[in-house]
N, C-alpha and C positions, 0 to 999 in steps of 0.2 A: 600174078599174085603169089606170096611164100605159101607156103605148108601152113606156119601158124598164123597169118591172117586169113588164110580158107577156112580152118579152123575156128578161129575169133568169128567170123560172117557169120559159119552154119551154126556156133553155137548160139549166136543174137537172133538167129530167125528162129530156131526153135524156141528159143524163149518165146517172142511175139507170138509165136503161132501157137505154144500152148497158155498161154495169158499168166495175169497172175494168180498167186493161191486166193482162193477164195473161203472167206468167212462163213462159217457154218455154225446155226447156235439154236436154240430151242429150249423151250422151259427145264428146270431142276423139280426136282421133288423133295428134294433134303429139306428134314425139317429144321432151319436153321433161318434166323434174320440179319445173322451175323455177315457183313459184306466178304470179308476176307474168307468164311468157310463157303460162303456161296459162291464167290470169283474161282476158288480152288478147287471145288466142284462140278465146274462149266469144265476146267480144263482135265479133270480126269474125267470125264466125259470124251471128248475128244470135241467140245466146241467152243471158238473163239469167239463171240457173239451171243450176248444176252437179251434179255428182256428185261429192263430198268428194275431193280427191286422194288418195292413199297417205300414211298419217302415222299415228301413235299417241298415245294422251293424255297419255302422260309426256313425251312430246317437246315441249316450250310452247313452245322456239321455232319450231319448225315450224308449229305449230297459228297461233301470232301471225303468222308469215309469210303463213300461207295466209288466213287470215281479213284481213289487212290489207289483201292482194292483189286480191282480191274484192273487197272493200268497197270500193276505189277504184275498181272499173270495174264498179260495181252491177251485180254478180254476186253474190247470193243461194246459199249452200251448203243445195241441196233434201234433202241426204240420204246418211245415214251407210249402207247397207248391212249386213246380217244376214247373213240368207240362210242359214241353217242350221237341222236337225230340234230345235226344243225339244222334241217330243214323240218322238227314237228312242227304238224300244224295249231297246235295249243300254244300261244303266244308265250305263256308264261314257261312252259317247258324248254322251247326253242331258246329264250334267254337265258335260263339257268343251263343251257347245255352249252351254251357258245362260252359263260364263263367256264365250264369244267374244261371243256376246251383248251381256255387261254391259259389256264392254272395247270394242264399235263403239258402245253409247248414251253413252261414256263421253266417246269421241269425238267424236262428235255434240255434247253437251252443251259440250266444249272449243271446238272451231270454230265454233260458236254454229248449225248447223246447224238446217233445218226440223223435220227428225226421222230416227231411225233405224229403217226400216221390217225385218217379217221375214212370216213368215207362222207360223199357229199351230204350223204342224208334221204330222204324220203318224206312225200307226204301223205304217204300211209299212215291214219291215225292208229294202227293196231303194232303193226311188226314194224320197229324203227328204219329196219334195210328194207324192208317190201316194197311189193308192188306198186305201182299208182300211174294213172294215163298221166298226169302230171309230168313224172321224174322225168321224160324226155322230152319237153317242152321247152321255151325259151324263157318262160319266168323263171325255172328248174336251174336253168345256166346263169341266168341274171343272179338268183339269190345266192348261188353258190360262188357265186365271182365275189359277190357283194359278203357273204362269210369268212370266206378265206382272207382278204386282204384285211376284215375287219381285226382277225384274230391274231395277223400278223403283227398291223401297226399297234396291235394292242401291245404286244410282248417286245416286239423289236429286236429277232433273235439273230446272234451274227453265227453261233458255232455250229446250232441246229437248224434244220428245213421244217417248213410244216407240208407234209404228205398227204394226199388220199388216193384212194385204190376205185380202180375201176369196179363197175359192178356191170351184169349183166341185160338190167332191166331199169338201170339210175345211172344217168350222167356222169360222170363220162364213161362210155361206153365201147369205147376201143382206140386205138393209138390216135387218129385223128380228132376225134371229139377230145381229147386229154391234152392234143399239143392246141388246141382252139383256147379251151380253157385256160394252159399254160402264157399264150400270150393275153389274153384277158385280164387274168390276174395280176400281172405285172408285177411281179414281187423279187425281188432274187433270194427271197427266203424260203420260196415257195416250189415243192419238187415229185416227187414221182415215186412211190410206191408202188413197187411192181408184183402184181401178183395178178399170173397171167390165167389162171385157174377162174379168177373173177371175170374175164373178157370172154372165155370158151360162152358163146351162147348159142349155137347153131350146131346143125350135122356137120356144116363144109368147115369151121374151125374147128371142132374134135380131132375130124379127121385126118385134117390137114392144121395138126397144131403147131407141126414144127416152122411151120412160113405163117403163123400168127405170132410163134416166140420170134420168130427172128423181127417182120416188120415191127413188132412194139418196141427191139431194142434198137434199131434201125433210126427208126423214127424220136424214141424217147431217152434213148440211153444218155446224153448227157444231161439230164435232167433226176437221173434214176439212181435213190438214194439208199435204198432197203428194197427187198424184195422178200417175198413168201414161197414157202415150201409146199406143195399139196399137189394133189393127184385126183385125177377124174376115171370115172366110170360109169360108163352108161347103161343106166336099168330099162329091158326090154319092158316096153306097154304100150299104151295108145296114141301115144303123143311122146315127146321128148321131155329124159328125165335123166339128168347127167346128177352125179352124187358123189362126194368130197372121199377118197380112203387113201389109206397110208399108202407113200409115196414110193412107188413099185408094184402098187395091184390096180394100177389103173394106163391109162392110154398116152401118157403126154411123156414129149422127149427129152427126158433131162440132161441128155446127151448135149441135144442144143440148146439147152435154157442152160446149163453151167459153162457152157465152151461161151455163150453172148457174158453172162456174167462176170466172166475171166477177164475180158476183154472192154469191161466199164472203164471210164478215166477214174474213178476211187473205186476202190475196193467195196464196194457196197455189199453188206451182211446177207446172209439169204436164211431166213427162219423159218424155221419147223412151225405148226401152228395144229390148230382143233383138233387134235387126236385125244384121248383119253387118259393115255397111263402109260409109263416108263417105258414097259416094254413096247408099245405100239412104237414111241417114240424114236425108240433102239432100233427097232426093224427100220424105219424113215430113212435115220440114220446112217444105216449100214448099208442100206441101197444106193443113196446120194453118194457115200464112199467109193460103192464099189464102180457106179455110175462115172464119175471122178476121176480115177484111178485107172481106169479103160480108155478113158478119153485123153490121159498125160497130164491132166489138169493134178494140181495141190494142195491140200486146203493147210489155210494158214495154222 
C-alpha cells in the first residue's frame, strides 16, 4: 500500500469510527414568531434542530415560511409534538385526541419535519401518561397498534414518521416490546423516538444504562428518527425514585448515547426537553458539547 492510500484508509476509519455530526437543538426563548428571526436564533445558539414553531397545516404560507427559514440557516425541524392520551378512557376525549393527533402529523408532514412524536397513552383517568395495571396488557398493545396505523392512513405522510417514546410503566416498555409493536403496526411511516431516560425503570438499568443505550440502538436504530435529551437521578427513600435534571447532574452516559447516535443511518436530531429557563437549557447544552468534543464526535 503507498503512503497516501494508508493515509486515504486511516483517514475513512476515523471518520466511521467517529460518526457523523450530530444535530443538537432545544427550545428558544426569543420573543419573536417571526420564522427567520427564530431559525437565526437556534443557530446563534449553537443548535441545528428545532422544535416546529406554532402554525397549522392549512396555513401553507406559513408552513413555506417556516421551512424556508430553517433551511437557510440548516436548521432541521426535529419535531411536531403530540403529546396527548390516545388511549383515555372517556370515549369522547380519546376521539378528539386521536384527531389532534392526526392534525400535528399532519403538520409535521407540511413542514417537512423529522417526525411527530407522542406516547402510546394511558388508561389512567387522572394523569394522561400515568399509571394503570392496564397499560401493560395486551388490549393496551391491541389499541395502540390499532391507533397508530389509524393516524397514519388517516394522514398518509411520505416526508415525516409518526413516533412514540417508550415510557416506563406504558407499553412499549423497552427495546423488545417497541420492535414487537414496530412490526405490528406495519407502517413504513411509522418510527422510533428515542428517548432512553423513559426506558430507565429499574436499579440494574440506572446502573447499567450504558448497555440499555447501547441494546435500544442496537436493536432499534434503523427505525430511530429523533431522540431526547435528559438525565436521571436517583432520590434516596423507600422504594425507588429516579427524577428527570439537567443533563450532566445525573447518572446516564452520554458518552454512549452520542457515539450510538453518530452512528444512525440519518442523522436523527437529539433534543433538549423539560427544563425550565435558558440558562438550565445552556448548562444541558454545554455539557452535551463538551461530552461531544471528548468523544471526537461533531455537532452539525
Amino acid at each position: 500500500m503507498t503512503r497516501r492510500a494508508f493515509i486515504g484508509a486511516a483517514a475513512a476509519t476515523l471518520v466511521r469510527a467517529s460518526g457523523k455530526p450530530i444535530r443538537l437543538g432545544g427550545p428558544v426563548f426569543l420573543k419573536s414568531d417571526d420564522p427567520r428571526e427564530l431559525a437565526r436564533e437556534h443557530r446563534r445558539l449553537g443548535y441545528s434542530a428545532a422544535y416546529c414553531p406554532e402554525a397549522k397545516a392549512e396555513d401553507t404560507a406559513r408552513v413555506r415560511e417556516i421551512e424556508k427559514a430553517f433551511a437557510a440557516e440548516n436548521v432541521i425541524i426535529a419535531e411536531v409534538g403530540a403529546w396527548v392520551n390516545m388511549l383515555d378512557p372517556d370515549a369522547e376525549k380519546r376521539a378528539k385526541n386521536l384527531h389532534y393527533v392526526a392534525e400535528r402529523l399532519a403538520l409535521a408532514e407540511a413542514v417537512g419535519a423529522r417526525c411527530c412524536p407522542d406516547i402510546a397513552g394511558s388508561y389512567n383517568p387522572k394523569v394522561w401518561y400515568g399509571p394503570h395495571p392496564k397499560n401493560l396488557s395486551q388490549e393496551f398493545f391491541d389499541a395502540t397498534v390499532e391507533n397508530c396505523r389509524r393516524v397514519i392512513d388517516e394522514v398518509k405522510p411520505k416526508r415525516t414518521k409518526f413516533t412514540i417514546e417508550m415510557m416506563g410503566w406504558n407499553l412499549p416498555d423497552s427495546p423488545d416490546s417497541y420492535l414487537k409493536l414496530l412490526h405490528a403496526v406495519d407502517r413504513p411511516a411509522f418510527a422510533v423516538h428515542m428517548d432512553v431516560c423513559n426506558g430507565i425503570n429499574s436499579p440494574e438499568k440506572f446502573y447499567h444504562n450504558s448497555e440499555f443505550i447501547s441494546e435500544c440502538f442496537r436493536k432499534l436504530g434503523p427505525w430511530i428518527a429523533s431522540c431526547h435529551a435528559k438525565d436521571l437521578q436517583w432520590i434516596p427513600e423507600m422504594n425507588v425514585h429516579f427524577v428527570e435534571v439537567i443533563p450532566g447532574r445525573g447518572e446516564m452516559d452520554y458518552r454512549t448515547y452520542l457515539s450510538e447516535i453518530s452512528r444512525l443511518p440519518v442523522d436523527a436530531p437529539l433534543m433538549l426537553e423539560h427544563l425550565k429557563t435558558a440558562e438550565e437549557y445552556d448548562e444541558g447544552k454545554r455539557y452535551i458539547m463538551k461530552v461531544a468534543s471528548g468523544a471526537g464526535l461533531s455537532l452539525a
